[in-house]
C-alpha positions, 0 to 999 in steps of 0.5 A: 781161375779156380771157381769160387776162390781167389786166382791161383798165383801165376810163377814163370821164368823170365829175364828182366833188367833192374832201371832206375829202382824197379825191375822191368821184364818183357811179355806177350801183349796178349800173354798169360802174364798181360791179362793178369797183372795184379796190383801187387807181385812177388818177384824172386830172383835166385843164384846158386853155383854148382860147384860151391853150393853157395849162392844167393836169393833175393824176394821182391814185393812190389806194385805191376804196372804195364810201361805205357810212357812210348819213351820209355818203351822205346829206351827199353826196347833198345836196352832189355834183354830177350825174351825167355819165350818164342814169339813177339814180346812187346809189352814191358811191365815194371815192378815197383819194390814195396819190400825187398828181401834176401839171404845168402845160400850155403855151401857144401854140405859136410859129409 
């Protein structure tokens, strides 16, 4: 934390999947991500091709919450994709959107 100011913003890769309306990824139990989860997140996710230039972003602004229900952990233990990180990543964190954004991304620029 930056002393005397709110934390700075916290912005790493991860890999994720999209159940039943929110977005779900894995993280280390006692990760950077997991003794900071803050009420309210930003999660973008972008996609841009090389060859075209073209491509999409989408901005999603949501509630955090640690998956504490061992049903659904199990569920997604057997269907989330791997973690991004070495290590064991057994803690899943939902995201609910609040708000949901996006646009379209160019195309080759002309010369």
């Amino acid at each position: 934390m930056r002393s005397g100011s709110a934390p700075a913003p916290v912005i790493l890769p991860v890999n994720f999947l999209v159940r039943d309306g929110a977005i779900v990824f894995r993280t280390a139990v006692h990760g950077l991500i997991a003794g900071n989860i803050p009420d309210e997140v930003a999660f973008e996710v972008d996609r841009v091709d090389a060859a075209t230039s073209e491509g999409w972003s989408v901005l999603v602004v949501g509630r955090a919450e640690p998956v504490t229900e061992e049903a659904e952990t199990a569920r997604l233990r057997e269907s989330a994709p791997a973690s991004l990180g070495g290590g064991e990543h057994d803690l899943y964190v939902r995201v609910t959107p609040r708000d949901v954004s996006g646009r379209r991304v160019g195309g080759r620029a002309l010369h």
